[in-house]
C-alpha positions as a printed Julia matrix, in Angstrom:
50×3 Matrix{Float64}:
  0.0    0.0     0.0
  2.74   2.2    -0.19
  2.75   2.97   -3.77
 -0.08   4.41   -3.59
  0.77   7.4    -1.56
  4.08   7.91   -4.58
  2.94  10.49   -7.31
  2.6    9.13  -10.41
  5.07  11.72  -12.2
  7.23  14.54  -10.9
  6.92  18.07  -12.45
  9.26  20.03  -11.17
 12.11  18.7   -13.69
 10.23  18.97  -16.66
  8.55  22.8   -16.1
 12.13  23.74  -14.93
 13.6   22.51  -18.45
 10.2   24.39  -20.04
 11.47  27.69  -18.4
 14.92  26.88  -19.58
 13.87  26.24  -22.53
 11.6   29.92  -22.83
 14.55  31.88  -21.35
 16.4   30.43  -24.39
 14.12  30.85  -27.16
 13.45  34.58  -25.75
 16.76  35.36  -25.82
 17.58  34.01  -29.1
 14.64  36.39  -30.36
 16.22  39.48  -28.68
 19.0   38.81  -30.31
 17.26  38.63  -32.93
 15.68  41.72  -32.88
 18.78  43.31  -32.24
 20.6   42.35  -35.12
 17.5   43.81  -37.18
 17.26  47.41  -35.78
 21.47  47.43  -35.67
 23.07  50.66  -36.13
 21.71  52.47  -39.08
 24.77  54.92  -39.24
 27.16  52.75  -40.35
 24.94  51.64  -43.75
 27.42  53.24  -45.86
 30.67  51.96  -44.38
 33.85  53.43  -44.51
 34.89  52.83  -47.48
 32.34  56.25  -48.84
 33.83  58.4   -46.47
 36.09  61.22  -47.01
């Protein structure tokens, strides 16, 4: 009769890895989003300037 008193499955592992997993994918899409609105001044480069 003791097994019945043992959860069936443990959760804390698996929504730890989930919020592992969404501090990942968020910061891959910051980057992202970074790398999109980069530094418009430089378009040109230096090779136009004089």
């Amino acid at each position: 009769m003791t097994l019945t008193s043992l959860p069936l499955y443990n959760f804390n592992n698996g929504s730890l890895m989930i919020i592992i997993f969404a501090f990942v994918c968020l910061g891959l899409i910051g980057s992202i989003f970074l790398f999109m609105t980069g530094s418009k001044e430089d378009k040109d480069g230096p090779e136009n300037t004089k």
